[in-house]
N, C-alpha and C positions, 0 to 999 in steps of 0.2 A: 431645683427644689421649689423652686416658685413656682412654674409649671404642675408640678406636681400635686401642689397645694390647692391649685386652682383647678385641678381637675376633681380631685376630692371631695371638695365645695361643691361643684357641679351638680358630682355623681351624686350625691347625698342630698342636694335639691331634687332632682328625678327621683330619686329613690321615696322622695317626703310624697309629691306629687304622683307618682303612680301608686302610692297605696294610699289617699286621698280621695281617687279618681270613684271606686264604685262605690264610697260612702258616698259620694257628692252625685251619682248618676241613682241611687236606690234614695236618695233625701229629694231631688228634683223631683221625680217620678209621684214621690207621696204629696210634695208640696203642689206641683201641677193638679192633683186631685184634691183639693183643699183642706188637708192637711194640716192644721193649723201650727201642732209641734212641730213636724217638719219644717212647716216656712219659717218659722224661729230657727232650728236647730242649721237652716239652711242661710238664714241672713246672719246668725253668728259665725258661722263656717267661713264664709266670703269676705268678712269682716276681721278675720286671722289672715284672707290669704290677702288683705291690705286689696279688695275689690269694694270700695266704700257704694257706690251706685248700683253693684247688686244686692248687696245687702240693705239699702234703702228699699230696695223694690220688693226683697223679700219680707223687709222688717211692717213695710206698709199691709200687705197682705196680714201678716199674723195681728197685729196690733190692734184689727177691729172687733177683738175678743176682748179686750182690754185687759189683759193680759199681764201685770205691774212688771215681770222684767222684760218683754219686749216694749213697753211705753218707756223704760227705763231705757234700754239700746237705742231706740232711734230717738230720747231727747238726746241722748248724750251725742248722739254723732251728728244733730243738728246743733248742739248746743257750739261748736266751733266750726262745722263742715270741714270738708277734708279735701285734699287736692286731688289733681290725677297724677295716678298711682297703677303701678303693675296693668298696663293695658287698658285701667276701669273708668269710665266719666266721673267728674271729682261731686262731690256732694254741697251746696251753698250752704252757709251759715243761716238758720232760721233761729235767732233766738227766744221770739213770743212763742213761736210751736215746741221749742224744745223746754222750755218754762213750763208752758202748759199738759206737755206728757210726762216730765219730772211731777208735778203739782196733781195729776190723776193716779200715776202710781205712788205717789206719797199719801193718799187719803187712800189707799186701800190699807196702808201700812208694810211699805215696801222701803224696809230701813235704809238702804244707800241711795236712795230717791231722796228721803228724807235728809240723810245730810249732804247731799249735793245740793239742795235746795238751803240748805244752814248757811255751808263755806259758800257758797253764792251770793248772799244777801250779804252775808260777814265782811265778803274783800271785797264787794260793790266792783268789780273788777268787768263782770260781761250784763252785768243787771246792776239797777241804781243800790245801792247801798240802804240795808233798810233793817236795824237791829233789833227791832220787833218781832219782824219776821223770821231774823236769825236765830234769837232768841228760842223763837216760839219752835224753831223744826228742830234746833238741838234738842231741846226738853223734851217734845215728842221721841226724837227716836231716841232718847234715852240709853245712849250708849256710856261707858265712864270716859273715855277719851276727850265728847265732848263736854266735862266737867270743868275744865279749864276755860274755855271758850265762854260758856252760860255763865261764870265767875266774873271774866270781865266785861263782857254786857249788862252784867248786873252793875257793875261800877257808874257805868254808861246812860244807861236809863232811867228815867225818872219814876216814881211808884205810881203813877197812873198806868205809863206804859207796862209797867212790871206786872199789873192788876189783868192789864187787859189781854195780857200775853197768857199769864197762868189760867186767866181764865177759858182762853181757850182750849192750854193744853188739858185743864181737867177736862173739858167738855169734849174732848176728841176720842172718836171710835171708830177702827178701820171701816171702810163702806165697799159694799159692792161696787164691780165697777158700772153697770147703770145707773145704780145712786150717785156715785161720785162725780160719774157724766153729765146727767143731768142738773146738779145743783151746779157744777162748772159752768153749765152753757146758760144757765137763769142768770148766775153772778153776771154774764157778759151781755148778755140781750138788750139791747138799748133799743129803746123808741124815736126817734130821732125827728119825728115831723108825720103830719097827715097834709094830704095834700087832696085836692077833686072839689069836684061839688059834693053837698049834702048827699044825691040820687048815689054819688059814687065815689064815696072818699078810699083812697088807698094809703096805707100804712109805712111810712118806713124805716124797716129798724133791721142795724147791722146792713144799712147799703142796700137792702133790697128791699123793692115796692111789692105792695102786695094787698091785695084785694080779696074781699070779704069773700073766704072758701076757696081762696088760690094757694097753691104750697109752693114754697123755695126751696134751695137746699143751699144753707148755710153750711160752713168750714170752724169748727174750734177746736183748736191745736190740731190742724191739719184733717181732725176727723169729721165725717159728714154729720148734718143734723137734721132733718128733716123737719122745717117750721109750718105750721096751717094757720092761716088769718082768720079766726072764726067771728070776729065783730070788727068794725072799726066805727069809733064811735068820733066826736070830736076833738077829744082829748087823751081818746084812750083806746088800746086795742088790746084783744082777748087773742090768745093765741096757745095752739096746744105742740107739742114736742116731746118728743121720747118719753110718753104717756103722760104727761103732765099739762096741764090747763094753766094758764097765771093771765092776769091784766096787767099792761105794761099801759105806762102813764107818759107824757110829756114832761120836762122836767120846767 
C-alpha cells in the first residue's frame, strides 16, 4: 500500500510538471524578449514551483516598470529571503530593499503593500517598531479588518502623533510610479561632505564622489538611479535625477 501511495504521489508530480512545461517554455520565450508580464507571470511561476533565485531574477527584470505587484513580490521575498530549495540558489534576506519596494508600491496605492507595511511597523518584529507609521498605512489602506488595530494605536499615541499621522493620511494620493520613485530617492539623498580644492571640489552623497558634470549610478531599494553633479559649490551641491533638479546641502 505504501508503495503504491508513493508511486501515486510521484505520478501526479510528473503529471503537474509536464503540463507546466510549455506554459513555462511559451513565458521564457516572451520574457527573454522583454516582456514585462511574462517576467512577472514567469518569476511568479518559479516562485509556486519553491525556485526562490529564479524568480528573483525574473522578478528584477520586470520590476523596473514599477509595477506595485511585482515591487510587492520581490519585497516580500526579500523581506525574509528564502533558503535552497528544489535544486534553486537560496535568496538573502534584504530587509531596507524589501522596505523600500513595499513603501513604492504602497504609494501608488497597492493595498497589501500597504498593510504589510501596517503589521510590520505594528509587531516591530523585522523593522523597529514605529506606531505612527502603523497607524498611518492602516488608515490609508483603509480596510475594516484593520479597525481594531487603528483603535488600539489610537490608545497608544499621543494627539500630536495622531495629528500628524491623520494628517498625512488626508494628504495621501496614489502616485505614479516615477513620482513615487523619485520623491523615494530625494527623501534618501544625503550630502555627506565636499572634498578638493576650490579649482575642483567633488561632492559626496550616498558614498559616491562626484564632480561637477560627472554621473554615478546610485542603488535605492535595489533599483538603479542615475545621479548628475551639476554644481558643487562649498557647502552645497546641485544635482539632477530622474528628471528632477534639487540642491542638496551639508548638514
Amino acid at each position: 500500500m505504501r508503495f503504491c501511495a508513493r508511486f501515486w504521489v510521484v505520478f501526479c508530480i510528473a503529471i503537474v510538471a509536464s503540463a507546466a512545461e510549455p506554459e513555462l517554455v511559451t513565458l521564457r520565450k516572451a520574457a527573454e524578449s522583454g516582456d514585462h508580464q511574462a517576467q512577472k507571470k514567469l518569476g511568479d511561476l518559479y516562485e509556486r514551483q519553491f525556485k526562490p533565485a529564479e524568480a528573483e531574477f525574473w522578478y528584477r527584470k520586470a520590476v523596473t516598470t514599477g509595477d506595485p505587484d511585482v515591487l510587492w513580490s520581490l519585497g516580500k521575498l526579500y523581506l525574509h529571503g528564502r533558503g535552497k530549495m528544489s535544486g534553486s540558489a537560496p535568496v538573502a534576506a534584504n530587509v531596507p530593499n524589501a522596505i523600500g519596494l513595499l513603501t513604492l508600491a504602497a504609494a501608488q496605492g497597492h493595498k497589501r503593500s500597504q498593510e504589510d507595511l501596517a503589521l510590520l511597523y505594528f509587531t516591530g518584529m523585522i523593522v523597529p517598531k514605529n506606531k505612527v507609521e502603523a497607524y498611518k498605512y492602516f488608515r490609508i489602506n483603509g480596510q475594516q479588518t484593520a479597525k481594531s488595530s487603528v483603535d488600539s494605536l489610537a490608545l497608544e499615541l499621543t494627539s500630536v502623533e495622531i495629528q500628524r499621522a491623520e494628517k498625512e493620511v488626508a494628504s495621501f494620493k496614489p502616485k505614479s510610479f516615477p513620482d513615487a520613485f523619485a520623491d523615494f530617492t530625494h527623501e534618501r539623498l544625503e550630502l555627506q561632505g565636499i572634498i578638493g580644492s576650490k579649482e575642483k571640489r567633488i561632492a559626496v552623497i550616498n558614498d559616491k564622489m562626484l564632480q561637477q558634470g560627472k554621473t554615478a549610478e546610485l542603488e535605492m531599494a535595489g533599483l538603479p538611479v542615475q545621479l548628475r553633479c551639476d554644481r558643487v559649490d562649498s557647502r552645497l551641491a546641485e544635482v539632477s535625477f530622474l528628471g528632477r533638479k534639487i540642491t542638496l546641502a551639508l548638514k
